[in-house]
N, C-alpha and C positions, 0 to 999 in steps of 0.2 A: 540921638543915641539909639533908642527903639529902631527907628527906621533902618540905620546899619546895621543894628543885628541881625532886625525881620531879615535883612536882605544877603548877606553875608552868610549867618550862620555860623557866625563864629563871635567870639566875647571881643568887649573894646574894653581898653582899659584907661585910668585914668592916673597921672603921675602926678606928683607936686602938692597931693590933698595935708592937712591937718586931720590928728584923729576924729576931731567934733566935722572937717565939713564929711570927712566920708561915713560918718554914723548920720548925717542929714541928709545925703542921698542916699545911702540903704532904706531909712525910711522913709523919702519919698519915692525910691521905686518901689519897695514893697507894697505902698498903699494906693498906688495910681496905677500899677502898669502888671497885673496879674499873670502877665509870660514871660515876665522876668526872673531874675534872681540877680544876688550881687553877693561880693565877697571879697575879702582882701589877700592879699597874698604879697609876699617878700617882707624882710625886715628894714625897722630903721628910714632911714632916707628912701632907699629903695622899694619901700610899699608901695604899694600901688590897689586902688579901687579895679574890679572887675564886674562888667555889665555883662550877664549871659541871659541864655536861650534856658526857662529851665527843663526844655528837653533836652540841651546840650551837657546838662550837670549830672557829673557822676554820682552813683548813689552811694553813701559812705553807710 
């Protein structure tokens, strides 16, 4: 996942997670991979995990 971002520039995302495993990979990219960021977005079924650039993350 890293590697396609490095390389892309653009967020990958992941479908199909439970809320426990996508709260298990937010913390393990937070604590392994310090040019990351992660975040969820959509509801329901259709959430999905998001792996970005956090150069690429808007500042709220």
């Amino acid at each position: 996942m890293q590697k396609k971002v490095d390389t892309t520039h653009s967020p990958s995302f992941i479908r199909g997670l439970s809320s426990y495993e996508r709260k298990l990979i937010h913390e393990f990219i937070t604590k392994n991979f310090s040019d990351l960021t992660t975040y969820s977005i959509g509801e329901g079924k259709e959430r999905r995990l998001v792996i970005d650039l956090k150069t690429n993350t808007p500042v709220k």
